[in-house]
Backbone as CSV, one residue per row, in Angstrom:
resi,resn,N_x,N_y,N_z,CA_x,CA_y,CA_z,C_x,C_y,C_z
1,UNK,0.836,-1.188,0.000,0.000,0.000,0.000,0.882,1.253,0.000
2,UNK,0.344,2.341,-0.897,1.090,3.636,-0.630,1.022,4.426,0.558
3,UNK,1.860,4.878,1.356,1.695,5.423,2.241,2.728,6.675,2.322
4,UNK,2.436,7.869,1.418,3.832,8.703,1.704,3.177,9.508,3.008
5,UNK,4.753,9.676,3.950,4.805,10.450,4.981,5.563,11.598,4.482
6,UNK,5.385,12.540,5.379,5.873,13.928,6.013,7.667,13.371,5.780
7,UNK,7.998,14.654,4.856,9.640,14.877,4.641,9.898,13.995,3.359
8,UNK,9.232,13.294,3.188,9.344,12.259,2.260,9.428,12.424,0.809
9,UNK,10.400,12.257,-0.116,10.498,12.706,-1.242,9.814,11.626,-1.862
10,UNK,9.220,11.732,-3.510,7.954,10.666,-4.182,8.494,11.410,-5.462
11,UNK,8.474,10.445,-6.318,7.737,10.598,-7.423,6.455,10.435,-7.880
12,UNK,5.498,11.593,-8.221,4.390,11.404,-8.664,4.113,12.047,-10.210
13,UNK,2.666,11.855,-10.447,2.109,12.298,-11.866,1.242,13.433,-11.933
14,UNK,1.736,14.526,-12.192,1.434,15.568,-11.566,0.035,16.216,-12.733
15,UNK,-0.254,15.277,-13.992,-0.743,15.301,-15.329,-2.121,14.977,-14.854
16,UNK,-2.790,15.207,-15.178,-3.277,16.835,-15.972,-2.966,18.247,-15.366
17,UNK,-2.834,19.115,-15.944,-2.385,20.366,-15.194,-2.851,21.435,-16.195
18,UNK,-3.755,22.480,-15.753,-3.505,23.594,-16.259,-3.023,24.970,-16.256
19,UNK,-2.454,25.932,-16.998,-2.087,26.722,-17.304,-0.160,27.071,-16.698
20,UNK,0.250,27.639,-15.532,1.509,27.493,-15.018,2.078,26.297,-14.064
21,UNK,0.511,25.613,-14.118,1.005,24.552,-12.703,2.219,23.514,-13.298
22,UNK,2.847,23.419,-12.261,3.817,22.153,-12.532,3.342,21.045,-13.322
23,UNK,4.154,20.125,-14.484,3.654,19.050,-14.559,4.373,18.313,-15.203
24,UNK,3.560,16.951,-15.252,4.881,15.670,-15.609,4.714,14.548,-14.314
25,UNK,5.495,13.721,-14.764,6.074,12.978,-13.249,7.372,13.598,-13.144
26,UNK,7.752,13.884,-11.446,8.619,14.657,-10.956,8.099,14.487,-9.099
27,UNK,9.798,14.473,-8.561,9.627,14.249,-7.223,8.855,15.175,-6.642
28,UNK,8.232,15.062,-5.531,7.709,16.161,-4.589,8.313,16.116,-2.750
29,UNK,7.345,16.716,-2.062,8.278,16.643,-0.810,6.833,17.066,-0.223
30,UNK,6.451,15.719,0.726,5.319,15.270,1.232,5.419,16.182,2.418
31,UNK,4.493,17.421,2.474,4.614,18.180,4.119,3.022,17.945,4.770
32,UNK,2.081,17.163,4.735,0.947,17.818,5.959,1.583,16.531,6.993
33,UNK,0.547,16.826,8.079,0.625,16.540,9.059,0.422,14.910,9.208
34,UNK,1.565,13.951,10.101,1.190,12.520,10.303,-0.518,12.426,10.500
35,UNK,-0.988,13.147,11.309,-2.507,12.780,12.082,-3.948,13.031,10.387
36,UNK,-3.357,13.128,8.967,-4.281,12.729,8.341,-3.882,11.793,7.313
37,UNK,-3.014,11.258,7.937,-2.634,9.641,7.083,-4.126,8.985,6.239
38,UNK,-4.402,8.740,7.654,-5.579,7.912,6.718,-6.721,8.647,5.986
39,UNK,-6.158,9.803,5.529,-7.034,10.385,4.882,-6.450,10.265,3.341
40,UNK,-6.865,9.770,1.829,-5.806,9.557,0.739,-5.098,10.694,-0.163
41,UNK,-4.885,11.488,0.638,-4.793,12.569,-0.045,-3.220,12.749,0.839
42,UNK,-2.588,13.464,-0.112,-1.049,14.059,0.901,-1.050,15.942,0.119
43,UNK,-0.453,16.969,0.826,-0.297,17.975,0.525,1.250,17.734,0.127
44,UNK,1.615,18.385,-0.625,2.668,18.143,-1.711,3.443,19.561,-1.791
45,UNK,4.713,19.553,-2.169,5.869,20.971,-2.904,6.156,20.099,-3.827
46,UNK,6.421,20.579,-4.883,6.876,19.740,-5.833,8.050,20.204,-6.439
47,UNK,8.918,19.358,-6.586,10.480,19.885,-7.044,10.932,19.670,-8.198
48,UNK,11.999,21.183,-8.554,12.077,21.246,-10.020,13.652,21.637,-9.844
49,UNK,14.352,21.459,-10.814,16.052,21.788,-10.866,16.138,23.191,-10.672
50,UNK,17.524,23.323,-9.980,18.010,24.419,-9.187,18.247,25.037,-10.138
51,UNK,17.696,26.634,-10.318,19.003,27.254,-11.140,19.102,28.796,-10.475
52,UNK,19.842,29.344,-10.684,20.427,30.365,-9.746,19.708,31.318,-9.424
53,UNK,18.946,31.543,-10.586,18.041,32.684,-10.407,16.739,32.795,-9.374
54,UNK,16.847,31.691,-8.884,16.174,30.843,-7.833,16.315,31.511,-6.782
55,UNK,18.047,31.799,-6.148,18.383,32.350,-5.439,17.826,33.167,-4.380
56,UNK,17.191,34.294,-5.401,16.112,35.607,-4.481,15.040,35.145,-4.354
57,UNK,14.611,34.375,-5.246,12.894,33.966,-4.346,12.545,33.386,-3.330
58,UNK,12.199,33.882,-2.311,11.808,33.054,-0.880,11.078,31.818,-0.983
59,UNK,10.145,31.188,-1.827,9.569,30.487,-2.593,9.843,29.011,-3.005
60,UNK,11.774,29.751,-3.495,12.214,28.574,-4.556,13.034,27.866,-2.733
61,UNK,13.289,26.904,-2.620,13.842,26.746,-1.243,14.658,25.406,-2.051
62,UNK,15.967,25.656,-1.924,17.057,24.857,-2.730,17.376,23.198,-1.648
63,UNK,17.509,22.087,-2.164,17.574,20.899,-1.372,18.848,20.736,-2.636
64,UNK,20.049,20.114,-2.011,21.480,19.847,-2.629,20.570,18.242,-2.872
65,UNK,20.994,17.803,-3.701,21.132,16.342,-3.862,22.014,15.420,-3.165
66,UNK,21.804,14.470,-2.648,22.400,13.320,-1.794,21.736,12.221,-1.128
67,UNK,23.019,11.040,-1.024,21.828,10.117,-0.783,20.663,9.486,0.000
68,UNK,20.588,10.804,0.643,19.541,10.607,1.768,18.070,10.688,0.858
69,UNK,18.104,11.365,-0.232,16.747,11.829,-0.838,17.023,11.783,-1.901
70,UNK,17.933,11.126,-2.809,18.397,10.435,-3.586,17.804,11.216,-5.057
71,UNK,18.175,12.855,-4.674,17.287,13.568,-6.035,19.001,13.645,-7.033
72,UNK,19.048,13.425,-8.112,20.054,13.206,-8.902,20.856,14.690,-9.547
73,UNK,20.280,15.645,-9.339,21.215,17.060,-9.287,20.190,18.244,-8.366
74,UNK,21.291,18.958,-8.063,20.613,20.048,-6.972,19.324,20.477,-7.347
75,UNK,18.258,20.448,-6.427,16.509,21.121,-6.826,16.101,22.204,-5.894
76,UNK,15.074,22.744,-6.245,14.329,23.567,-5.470,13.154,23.115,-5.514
77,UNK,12.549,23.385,-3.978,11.091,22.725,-3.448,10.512,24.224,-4.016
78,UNK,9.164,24.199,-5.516,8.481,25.099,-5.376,7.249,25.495,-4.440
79,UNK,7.429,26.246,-3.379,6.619,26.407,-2.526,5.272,27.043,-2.644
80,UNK,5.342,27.413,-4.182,3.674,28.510,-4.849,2.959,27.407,-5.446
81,UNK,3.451,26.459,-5.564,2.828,24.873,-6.283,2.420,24.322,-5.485
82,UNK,2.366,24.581,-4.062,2.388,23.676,-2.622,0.245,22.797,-3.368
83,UNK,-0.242,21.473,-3.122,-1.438,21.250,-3.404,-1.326,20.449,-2.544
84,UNK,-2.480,19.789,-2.603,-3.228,18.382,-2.471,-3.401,17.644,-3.328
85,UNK,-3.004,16.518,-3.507,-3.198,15.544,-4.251,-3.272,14.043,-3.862
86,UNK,-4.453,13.269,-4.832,-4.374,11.843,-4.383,-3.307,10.503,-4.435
87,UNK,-3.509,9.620,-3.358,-2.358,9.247,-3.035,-1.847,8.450,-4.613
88,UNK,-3.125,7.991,-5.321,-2.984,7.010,-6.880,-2.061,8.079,-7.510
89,UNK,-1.609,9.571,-7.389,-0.667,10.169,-8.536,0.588,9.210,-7.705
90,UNK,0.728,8.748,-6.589,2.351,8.777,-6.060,2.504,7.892,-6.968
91,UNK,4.058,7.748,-7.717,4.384,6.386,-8.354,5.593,5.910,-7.341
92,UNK,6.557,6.408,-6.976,7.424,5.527,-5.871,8.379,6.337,-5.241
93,UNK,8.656,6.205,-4.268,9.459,6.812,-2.451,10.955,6.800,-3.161
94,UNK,11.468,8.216,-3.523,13.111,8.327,-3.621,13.562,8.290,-2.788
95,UNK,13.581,8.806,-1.733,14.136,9.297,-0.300,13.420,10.035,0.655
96,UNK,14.724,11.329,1.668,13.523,12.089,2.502,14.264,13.450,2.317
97,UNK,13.702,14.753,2.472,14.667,15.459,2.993,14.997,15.490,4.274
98,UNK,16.399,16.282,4.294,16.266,16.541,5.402,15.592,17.364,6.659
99,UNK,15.741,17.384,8.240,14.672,18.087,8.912,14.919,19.472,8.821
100,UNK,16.282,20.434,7.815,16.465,21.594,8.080,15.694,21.989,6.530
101,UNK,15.987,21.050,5.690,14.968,21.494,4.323,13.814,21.390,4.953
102,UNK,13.470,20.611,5.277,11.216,20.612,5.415,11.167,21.953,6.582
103,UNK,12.176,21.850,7.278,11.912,23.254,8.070,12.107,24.315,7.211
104,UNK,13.047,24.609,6.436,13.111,25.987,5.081,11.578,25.761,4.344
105,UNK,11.103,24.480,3.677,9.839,24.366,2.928,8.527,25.055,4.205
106,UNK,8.463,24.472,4.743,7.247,25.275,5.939,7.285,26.634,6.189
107,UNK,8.811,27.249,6.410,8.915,28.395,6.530,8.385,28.762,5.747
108,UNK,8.839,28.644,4.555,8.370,29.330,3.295,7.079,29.700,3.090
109,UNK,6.132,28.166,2.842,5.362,28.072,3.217,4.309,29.502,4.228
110,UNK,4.907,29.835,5.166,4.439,30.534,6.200,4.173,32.033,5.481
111,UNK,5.737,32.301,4.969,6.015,33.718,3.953,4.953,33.587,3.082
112,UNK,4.829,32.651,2.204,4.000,33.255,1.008,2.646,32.850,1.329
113,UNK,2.229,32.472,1.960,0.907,32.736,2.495,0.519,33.931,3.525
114,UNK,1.533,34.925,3.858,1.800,36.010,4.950,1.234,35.855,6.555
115,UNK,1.492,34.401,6.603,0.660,34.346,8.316,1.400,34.938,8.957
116,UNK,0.332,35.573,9.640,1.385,36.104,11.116,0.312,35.736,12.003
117,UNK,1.386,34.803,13.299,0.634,34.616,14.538,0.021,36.002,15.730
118,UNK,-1.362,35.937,15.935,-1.526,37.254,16.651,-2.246,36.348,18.171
């Protein structure tokens, strides 16, 4: 059974897509919360190759490649792509990031949605 967790890098099928959304099969980086597992759905960043210009966007949040998460050249988690999707797009578990990337992806996360705790 599929079961992606939290931190967890996947390849999924990101097809059908319209207009700027990401698409293709391409890894993602599984962030909601353990406590809706059994719900079939996972909230998703989906990752696309690093390139420099990346740099300034708070958004683009860069993960080096290695074999912990076994992505094959340096990527960035796009954080404006962040969705929901069902668990049938996952096709199979590369790796994980690490806990200081999923902490940069959440941050991010936080920025471009502008929460502020009051």
């Amino acid at each position: 059974m599929i079961d992606p967790k939290r931190g967890e890098i996947w390849l999924v099928d990101l097809n059908p897509t319209i207009g700027q959304e990401l698409q293709k099969t391409r890894p993602v980086v599984v962030i909601n919360a353990e406590i809706f597992n059994p719900i079939p759905l996972r909230i998703i960043i989906p990752i696309t190759s690093w390139q420099e210009k990346f740099s300034d966007r708070p958004f683009m949040i860069k993960i080096k490649a290695n074999s912990e998460n076994q992505l094959d050249r340096d990527s960035a988690g796009n954080v404006l792509q962040v969705r929901s999707i069902s668990i049938e797009r996952f096709v199979r578990k590369l790796g994980q990031v690490s806990s200081k990337n999923l902490e940069e992806l959440l941050f991010s996360l936080v920025i471009c949605v502008d929460y502020e705790q009051s």
